[in-house]
N, CA and C of each residue as an Amber inpcrd file, in Angstrom:
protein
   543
   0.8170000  -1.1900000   0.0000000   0.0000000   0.0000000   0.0000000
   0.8610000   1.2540000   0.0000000   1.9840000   1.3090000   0.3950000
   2.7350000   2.1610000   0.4630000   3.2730000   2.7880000  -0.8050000
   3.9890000   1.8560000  -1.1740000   4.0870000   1.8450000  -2.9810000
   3.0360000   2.6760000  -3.7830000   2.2420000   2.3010000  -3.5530000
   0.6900000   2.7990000  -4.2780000   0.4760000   3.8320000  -3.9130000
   0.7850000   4.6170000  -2.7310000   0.4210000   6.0610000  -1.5070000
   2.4240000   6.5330000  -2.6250000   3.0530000   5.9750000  -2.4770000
   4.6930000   6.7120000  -2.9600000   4.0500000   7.1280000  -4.4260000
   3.5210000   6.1810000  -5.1050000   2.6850000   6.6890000  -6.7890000
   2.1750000   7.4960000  -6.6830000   1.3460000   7.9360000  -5.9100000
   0.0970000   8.4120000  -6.3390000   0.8290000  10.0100000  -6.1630000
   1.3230000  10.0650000  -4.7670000   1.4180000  11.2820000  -4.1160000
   3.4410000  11.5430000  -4.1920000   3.5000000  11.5710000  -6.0380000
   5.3550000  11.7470000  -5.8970000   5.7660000  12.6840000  -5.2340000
   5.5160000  13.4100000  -5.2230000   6.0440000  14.6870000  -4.2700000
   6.3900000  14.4020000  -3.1390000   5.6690000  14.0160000  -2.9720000
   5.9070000  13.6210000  -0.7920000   7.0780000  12.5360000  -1.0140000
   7.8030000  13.3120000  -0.0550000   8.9670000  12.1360000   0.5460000
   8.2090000  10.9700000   1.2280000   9.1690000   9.5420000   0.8180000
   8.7000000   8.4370000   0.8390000   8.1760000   8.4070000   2.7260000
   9.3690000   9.0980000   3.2810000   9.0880000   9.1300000   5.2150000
   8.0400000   9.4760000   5.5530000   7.4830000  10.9110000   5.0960000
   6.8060000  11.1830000   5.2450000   5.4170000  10.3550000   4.9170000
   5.3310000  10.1070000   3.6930000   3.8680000   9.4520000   3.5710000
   3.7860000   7.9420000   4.4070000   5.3700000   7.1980000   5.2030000
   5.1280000   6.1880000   5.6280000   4.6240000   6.6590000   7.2410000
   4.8090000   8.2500000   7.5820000   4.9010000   8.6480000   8.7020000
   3.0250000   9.1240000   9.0890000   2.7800000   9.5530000   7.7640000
   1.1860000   9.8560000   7.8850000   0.4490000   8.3100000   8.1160000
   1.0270000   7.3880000   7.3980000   0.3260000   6.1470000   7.1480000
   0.4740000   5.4400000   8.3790000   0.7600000   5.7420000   9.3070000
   1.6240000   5.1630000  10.7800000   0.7080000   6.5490000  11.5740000
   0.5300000   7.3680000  11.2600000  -0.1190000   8.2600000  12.6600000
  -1.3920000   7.7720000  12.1150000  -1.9390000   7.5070000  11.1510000
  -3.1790000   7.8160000  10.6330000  -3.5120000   6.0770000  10.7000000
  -3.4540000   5.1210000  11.4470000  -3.2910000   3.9160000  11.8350000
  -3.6520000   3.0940000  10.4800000  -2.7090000   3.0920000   9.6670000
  -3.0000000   2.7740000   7.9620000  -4.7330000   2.8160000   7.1920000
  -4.8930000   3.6600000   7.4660000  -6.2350000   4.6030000   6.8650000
  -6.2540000   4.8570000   5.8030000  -6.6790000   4.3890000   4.8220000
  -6.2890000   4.6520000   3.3020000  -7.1470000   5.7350000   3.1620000
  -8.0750000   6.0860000   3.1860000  -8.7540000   7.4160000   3.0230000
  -8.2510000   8.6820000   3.9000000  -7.9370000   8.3080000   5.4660000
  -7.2000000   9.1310000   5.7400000  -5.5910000   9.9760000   5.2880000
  -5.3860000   8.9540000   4.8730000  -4.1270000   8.6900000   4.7930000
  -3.6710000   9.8720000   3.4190000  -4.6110000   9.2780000   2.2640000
  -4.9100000  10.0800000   1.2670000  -4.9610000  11.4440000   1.4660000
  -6.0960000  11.9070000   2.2150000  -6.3690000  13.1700000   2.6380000
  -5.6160000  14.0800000   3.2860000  -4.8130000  12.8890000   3.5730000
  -3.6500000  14.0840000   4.5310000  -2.7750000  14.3820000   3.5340000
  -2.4190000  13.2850000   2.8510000  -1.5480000  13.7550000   1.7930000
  -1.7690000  14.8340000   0.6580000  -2.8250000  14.6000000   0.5720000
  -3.7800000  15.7770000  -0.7120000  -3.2610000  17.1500000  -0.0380000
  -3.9290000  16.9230000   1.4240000  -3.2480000  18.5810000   2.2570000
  -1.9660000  18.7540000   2.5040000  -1.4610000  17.7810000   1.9240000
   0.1880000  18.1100000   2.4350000   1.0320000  19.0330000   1.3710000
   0.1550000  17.9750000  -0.1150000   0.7120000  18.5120000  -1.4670000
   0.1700000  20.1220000  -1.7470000  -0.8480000  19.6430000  -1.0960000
  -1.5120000  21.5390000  -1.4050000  -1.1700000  22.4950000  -0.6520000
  -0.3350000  22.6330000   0.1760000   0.3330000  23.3760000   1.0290000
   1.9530000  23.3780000   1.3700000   2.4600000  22.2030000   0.2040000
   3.9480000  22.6890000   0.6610000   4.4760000  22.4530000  -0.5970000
   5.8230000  22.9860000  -0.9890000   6.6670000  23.2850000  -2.1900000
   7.6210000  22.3430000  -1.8220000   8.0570000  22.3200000  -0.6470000
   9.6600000  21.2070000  -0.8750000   9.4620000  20.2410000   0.4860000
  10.9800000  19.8050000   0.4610000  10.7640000  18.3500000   1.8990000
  10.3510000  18.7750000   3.2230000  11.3240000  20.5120000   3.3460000
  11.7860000  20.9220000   4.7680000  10.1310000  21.5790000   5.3450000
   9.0680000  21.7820000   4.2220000   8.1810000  22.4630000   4.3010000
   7.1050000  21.5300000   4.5490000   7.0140000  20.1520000   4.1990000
   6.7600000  18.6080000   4.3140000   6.4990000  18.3900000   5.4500000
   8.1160000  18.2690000   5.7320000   8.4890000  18.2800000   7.4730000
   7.8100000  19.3000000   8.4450000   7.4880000  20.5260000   8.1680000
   7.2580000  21.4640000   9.5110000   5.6110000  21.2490000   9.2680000
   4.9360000  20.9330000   8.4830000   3.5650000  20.6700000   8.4760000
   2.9340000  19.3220000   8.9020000   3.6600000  18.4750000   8.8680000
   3.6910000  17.3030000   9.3430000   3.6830000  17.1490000  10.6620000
   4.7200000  18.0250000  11.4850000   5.1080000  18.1460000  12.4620000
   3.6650000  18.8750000  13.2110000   3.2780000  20.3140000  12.2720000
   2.0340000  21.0180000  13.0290000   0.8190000  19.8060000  13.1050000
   0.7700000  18.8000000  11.9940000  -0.4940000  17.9310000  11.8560000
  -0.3120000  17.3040000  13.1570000   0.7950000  16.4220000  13.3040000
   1.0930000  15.5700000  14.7510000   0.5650000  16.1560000  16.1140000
   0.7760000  17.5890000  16.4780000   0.9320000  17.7820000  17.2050000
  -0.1360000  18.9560000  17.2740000  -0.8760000  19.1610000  16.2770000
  -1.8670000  20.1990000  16.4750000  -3.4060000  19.2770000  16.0370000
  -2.5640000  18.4160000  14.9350000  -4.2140000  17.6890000  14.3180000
  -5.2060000  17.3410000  14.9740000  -4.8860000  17.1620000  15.8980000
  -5.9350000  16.6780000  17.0830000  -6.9300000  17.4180000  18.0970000
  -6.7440000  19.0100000  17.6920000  -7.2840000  19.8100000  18.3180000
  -8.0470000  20.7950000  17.2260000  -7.1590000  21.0160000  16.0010000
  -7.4420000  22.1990000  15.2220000  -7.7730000  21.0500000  14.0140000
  -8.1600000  21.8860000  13.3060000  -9.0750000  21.2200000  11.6800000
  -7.6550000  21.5100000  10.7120000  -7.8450000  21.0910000   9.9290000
  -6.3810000  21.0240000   9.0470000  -6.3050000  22.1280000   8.0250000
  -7.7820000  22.4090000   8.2650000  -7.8580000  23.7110000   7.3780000
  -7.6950000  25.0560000   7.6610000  -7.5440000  25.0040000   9.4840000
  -7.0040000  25.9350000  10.2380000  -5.4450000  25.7630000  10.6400000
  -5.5070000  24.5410000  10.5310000  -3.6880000  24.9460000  10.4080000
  -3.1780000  24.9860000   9.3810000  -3.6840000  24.6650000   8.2390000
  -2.8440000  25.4550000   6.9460000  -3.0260000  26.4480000   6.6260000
  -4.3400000  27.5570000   6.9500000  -5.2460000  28.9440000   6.6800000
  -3.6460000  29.7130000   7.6500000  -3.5950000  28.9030000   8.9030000
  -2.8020000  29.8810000   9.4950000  -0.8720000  29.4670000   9.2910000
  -0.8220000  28.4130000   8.4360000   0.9280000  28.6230000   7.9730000
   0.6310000  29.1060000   6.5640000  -0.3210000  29.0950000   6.1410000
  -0.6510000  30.5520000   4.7870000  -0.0650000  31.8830000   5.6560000
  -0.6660000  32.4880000   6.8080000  -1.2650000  33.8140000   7.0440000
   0.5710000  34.0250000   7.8800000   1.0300000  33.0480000   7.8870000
   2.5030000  33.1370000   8.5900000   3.0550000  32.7270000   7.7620000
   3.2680000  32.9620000   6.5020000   4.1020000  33.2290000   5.5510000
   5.0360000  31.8480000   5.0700000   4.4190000  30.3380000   5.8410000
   4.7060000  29.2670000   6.0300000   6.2730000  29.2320000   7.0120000
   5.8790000  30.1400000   7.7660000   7.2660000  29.8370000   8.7070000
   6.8710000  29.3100000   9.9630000   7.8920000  28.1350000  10.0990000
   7.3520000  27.1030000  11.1200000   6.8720000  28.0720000  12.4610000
   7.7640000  28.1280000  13.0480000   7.8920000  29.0970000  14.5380000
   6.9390000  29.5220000  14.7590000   6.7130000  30.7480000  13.8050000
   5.5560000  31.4910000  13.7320000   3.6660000  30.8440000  14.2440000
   4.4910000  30.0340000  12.7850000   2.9070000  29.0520000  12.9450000
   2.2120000  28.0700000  14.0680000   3.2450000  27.6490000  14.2840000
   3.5840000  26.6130000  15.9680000   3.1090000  27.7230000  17.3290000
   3.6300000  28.5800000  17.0220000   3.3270000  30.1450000  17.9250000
   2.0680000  30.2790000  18.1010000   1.3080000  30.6850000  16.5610000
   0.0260000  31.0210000  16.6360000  -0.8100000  29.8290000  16.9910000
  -1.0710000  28.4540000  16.6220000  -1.5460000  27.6430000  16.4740000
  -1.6180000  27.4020000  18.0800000  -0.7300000  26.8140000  18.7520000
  -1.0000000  26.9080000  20.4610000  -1.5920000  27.9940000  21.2450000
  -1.5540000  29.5550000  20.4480000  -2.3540000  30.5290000  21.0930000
  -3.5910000  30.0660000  20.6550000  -3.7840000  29.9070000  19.0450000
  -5.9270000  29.1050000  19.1590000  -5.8560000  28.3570000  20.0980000
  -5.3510000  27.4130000  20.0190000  -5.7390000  26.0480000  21.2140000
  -5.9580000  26.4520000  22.5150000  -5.0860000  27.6350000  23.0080000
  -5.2490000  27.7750000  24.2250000  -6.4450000  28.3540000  24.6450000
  -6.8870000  29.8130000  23.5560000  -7.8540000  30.8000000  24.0540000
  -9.0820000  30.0760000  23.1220000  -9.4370000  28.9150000  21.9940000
 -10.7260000  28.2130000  21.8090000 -11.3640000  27.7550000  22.2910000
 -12.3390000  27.7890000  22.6680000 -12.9730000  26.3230000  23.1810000
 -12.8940000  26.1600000  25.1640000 -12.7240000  27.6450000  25.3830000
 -12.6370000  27.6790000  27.0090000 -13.7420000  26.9890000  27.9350000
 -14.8120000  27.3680000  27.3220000 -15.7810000  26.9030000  28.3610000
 -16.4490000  25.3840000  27.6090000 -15.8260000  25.1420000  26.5810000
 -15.9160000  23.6490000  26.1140000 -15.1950000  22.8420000  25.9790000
 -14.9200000  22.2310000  27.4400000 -13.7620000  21.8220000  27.5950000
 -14.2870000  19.8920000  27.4650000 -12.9810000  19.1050000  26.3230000
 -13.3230000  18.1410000  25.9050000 -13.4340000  16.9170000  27.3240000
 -12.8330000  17.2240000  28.1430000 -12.9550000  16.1490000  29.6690000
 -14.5370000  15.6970000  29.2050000 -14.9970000  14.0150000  29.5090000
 -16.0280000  13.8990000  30.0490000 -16.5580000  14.5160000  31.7270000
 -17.7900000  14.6440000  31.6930000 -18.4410000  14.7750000  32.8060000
 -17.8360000  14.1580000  34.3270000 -17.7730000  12.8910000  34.0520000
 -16.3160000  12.1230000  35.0950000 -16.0950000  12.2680000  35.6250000
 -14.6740000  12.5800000  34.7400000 -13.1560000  13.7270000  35.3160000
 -13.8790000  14.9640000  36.0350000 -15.0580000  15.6890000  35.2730000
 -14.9700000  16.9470000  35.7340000 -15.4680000  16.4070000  37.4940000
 -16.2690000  15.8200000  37.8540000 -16.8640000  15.9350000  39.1070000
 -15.4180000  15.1850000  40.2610000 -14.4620000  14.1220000  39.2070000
 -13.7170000  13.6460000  40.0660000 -12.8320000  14.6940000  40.3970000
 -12.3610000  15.6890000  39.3900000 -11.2800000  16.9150000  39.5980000
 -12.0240000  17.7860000  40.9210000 -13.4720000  18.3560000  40.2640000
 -13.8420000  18.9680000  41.6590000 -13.7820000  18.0500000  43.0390000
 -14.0030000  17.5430000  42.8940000 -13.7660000  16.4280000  44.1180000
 -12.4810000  16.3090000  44.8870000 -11.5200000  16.2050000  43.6430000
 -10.2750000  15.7310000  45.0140000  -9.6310000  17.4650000  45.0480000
 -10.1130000  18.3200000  44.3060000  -9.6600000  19.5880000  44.7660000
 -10.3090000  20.4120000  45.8750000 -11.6860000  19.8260000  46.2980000
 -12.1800000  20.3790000  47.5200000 -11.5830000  19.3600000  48.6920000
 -11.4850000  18.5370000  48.1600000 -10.2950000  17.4890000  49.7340000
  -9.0000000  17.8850000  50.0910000  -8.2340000  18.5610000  48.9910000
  -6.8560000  18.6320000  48.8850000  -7.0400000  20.3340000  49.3630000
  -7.8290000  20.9610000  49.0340000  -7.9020000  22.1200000  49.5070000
  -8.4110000  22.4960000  50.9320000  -8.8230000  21.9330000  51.4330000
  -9.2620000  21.3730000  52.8700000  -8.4200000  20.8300000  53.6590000
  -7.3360000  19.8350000  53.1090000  -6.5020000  19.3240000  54.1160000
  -5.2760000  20.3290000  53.5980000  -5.2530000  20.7180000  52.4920000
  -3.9320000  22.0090000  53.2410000  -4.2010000  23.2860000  54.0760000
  -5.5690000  23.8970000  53.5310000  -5.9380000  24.5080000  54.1500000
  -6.3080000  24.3130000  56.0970000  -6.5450000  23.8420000  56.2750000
  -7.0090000  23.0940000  57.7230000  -5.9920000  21.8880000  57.7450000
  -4.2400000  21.6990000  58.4710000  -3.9430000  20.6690000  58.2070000
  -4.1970000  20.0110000  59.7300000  -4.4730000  20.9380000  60.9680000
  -4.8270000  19.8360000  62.1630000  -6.0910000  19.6720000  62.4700000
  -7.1330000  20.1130000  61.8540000  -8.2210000  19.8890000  62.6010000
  -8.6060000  18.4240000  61.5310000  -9.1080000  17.9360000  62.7610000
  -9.4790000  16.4220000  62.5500000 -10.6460000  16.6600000  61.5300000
 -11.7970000  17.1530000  61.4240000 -12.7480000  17.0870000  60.4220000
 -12.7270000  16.9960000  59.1810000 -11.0470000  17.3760000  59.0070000
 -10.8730000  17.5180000  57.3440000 -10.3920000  16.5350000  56.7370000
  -9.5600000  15.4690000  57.9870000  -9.1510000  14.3340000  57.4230000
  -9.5220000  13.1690000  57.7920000 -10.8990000  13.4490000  57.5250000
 -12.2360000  11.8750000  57.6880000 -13.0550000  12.3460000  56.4440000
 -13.7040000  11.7150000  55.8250000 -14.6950000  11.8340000  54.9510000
 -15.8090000  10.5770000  55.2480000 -16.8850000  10.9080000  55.1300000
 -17.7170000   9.6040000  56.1890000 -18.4080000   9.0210000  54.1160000
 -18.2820000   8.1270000  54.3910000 -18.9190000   6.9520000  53.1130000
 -19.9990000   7.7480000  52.9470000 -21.0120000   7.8840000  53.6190000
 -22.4160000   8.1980000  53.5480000 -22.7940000   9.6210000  52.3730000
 -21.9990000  10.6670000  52.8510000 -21.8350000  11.9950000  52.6220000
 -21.2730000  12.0080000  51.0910000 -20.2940000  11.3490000  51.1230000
 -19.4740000  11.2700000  49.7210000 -20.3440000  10.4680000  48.5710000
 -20.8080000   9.3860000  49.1440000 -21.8540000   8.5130000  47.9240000
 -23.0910000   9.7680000  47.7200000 -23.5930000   9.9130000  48.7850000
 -24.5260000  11.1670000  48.3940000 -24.2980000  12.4120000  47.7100000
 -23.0780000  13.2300000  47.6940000 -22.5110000  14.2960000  46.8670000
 -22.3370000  13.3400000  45.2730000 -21.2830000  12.2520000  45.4400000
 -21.0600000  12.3800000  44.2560000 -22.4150000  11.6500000  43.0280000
 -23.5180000  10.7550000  43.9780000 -24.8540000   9.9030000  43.5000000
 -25.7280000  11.8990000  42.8980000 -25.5490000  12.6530000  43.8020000
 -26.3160000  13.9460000  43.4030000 -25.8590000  14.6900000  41.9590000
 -23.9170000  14.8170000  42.0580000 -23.2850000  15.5920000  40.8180000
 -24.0250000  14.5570000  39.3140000 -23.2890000  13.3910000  39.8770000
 -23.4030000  12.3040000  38.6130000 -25.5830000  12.0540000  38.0540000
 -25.7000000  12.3810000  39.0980000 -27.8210000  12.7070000  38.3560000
 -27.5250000  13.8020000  37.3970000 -27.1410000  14.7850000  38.1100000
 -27.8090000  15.7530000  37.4540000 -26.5870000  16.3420000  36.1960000
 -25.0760000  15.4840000  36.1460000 -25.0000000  15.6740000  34.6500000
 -24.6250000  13.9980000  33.7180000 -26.0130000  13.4980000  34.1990000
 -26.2300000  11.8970000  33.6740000 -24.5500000  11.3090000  33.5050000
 -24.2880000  11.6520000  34.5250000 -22.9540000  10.3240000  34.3260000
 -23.2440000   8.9590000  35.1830000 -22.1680000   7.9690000  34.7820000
 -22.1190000   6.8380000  35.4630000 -22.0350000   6.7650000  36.8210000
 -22.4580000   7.0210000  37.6480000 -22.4020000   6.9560000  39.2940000
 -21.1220000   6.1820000  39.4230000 -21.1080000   4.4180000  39.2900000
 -20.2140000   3.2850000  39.3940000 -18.8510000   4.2300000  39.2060000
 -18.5890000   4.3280000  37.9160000 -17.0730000   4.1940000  37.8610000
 -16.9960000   6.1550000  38.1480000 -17.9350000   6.9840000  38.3430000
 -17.0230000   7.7090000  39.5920000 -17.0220000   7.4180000  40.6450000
 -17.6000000   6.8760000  41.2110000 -17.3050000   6.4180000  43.0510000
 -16.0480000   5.2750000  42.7540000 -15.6860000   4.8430000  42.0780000
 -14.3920000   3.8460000  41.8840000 -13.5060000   4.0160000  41.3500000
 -13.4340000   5.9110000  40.7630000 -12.1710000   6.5810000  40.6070000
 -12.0330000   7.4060000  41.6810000 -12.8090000   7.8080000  42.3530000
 -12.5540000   8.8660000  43.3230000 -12.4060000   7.7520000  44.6280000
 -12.7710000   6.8490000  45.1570000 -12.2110000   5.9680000  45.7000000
 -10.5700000   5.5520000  45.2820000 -10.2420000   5.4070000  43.9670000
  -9.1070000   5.4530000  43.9320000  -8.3130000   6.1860000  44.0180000
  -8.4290000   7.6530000  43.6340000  -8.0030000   8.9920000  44.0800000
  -7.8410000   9.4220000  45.3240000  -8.8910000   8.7810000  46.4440000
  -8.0990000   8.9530000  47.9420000  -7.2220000   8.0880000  48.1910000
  -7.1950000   6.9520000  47.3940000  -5.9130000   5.8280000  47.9670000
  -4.8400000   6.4960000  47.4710000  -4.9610000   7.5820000  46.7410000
  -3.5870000   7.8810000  45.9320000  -3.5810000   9.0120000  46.8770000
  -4.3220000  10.3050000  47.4240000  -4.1130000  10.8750000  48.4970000
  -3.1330000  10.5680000  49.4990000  -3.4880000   8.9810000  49.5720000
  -2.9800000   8.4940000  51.2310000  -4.4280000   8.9420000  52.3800000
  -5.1510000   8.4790000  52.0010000  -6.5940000   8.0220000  52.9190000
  -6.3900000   6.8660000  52.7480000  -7.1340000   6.2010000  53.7160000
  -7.5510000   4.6500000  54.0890000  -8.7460000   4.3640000  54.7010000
  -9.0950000   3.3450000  54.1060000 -10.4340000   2.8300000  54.3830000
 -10.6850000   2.3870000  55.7530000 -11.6250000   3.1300000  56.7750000
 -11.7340000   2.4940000  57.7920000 -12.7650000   1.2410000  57.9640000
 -12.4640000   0.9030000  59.3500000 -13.9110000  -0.5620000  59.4640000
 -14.8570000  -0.2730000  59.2690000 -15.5180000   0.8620000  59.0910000
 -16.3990000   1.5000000  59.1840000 -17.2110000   2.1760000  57.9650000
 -15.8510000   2.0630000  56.8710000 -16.1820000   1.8610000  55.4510000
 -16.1040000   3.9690000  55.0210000 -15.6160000   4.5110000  56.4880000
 -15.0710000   5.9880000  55.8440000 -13.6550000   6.1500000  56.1730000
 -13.4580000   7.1480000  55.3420000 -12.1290000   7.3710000  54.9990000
 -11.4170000   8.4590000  55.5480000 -10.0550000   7.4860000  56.2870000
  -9.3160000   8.6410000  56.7920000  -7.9780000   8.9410000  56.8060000
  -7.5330000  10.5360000  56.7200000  -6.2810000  10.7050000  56.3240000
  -5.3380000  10.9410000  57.6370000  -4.5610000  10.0240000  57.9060000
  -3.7140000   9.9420000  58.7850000  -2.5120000  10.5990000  59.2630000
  -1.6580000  11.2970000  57.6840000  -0.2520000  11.3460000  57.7440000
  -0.0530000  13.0250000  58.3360000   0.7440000  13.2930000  59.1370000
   1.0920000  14.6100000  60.1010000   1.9420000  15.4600000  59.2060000
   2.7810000  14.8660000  57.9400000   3.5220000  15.6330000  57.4960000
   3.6080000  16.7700000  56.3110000   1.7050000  17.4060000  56.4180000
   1.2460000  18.4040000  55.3690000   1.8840000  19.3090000  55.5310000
   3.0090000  19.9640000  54.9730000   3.0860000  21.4710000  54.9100000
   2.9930000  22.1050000  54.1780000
């Protein structure tokens, strides 16, 4: 297939099209398409190379038609383009952030624990969490943005073992260690 992708698309260095055909998990339509955008946007190898490089490492966030619109509008100079391209990524898409639902309730979660036990590191209240309280917060987040209940209570269960909480007989969890500073 390669052979046939080296025919079709002479221009492209042979690496390169074995390098698209290898990110693009041998996708013959993909594979194609990338190449079509590769030929339509670059003149020589070194220019091959720095677009290749933006696809790898930007393709996955930006449309291909925004990262070639913007190594057009930067005069095809890598730097530049690499420059601008991480400023879209950064300031797009702020309040649509790709995390499932999950992550988001497990992140709030161990950041109101972790912010609690640095904040407050001797008072005892901060380093118990009672079973009861926690299945109920996180059974309430996970209703109301339809996630899986199960596997967040069995990441955030795993997230206090990674804390350093431990499971008491009692089936709540408590953080033991004196040496928060």
């Amino acid at each position: 297939m390669l052979v046939q992708l080296q025919q079709t698309f002479p221009k492209i260095d042979e690496k390169i099209i074995s390098d698209v055909w290898k990110c693009l998990n041998q996708d013959v339509e993909k594979t194609k398409s990338a190449l079509t955008w590769l030929t339509e946007n670059t003149t020589n190898l070194q220019q091959q190379q720095h677009l290749m490089v933006l696809f790898k490492e930007i393709g996955n966030q930006l449309e291909k038609t925004t990262i070639s619109q913007t190594w057009r509008n930067c005069n095809q100079i890598f730097v530049d383009t690499i420059m601008k391209l991480t400023e879209i990524c950064a300031t797009s898409n702020l309040n649509e952030s790709q995390e499932g639902n999950e992550l988001k309730i497990n992140r709030e979660m161990c950041l109101h624990i972790l912010w609690n036990i640095l904040k407050y590191p001797k008072h005892i209240k901060y380093r118990q969490i009672h079973k009861q309280a926690l299945y109920n917060y996180l059974f309430q987040k996970c209703h109301i943005l339809g996630t899986d209940f199960e596997k967040v209570l069995i990441d955030m269960e795993n997230k206090l073992k990674d804390f350093g909480f431990k499971k008491g007989y009692d089936n709540n969890w408590y953080y033991q260690y004196d040496h928060i500073q």
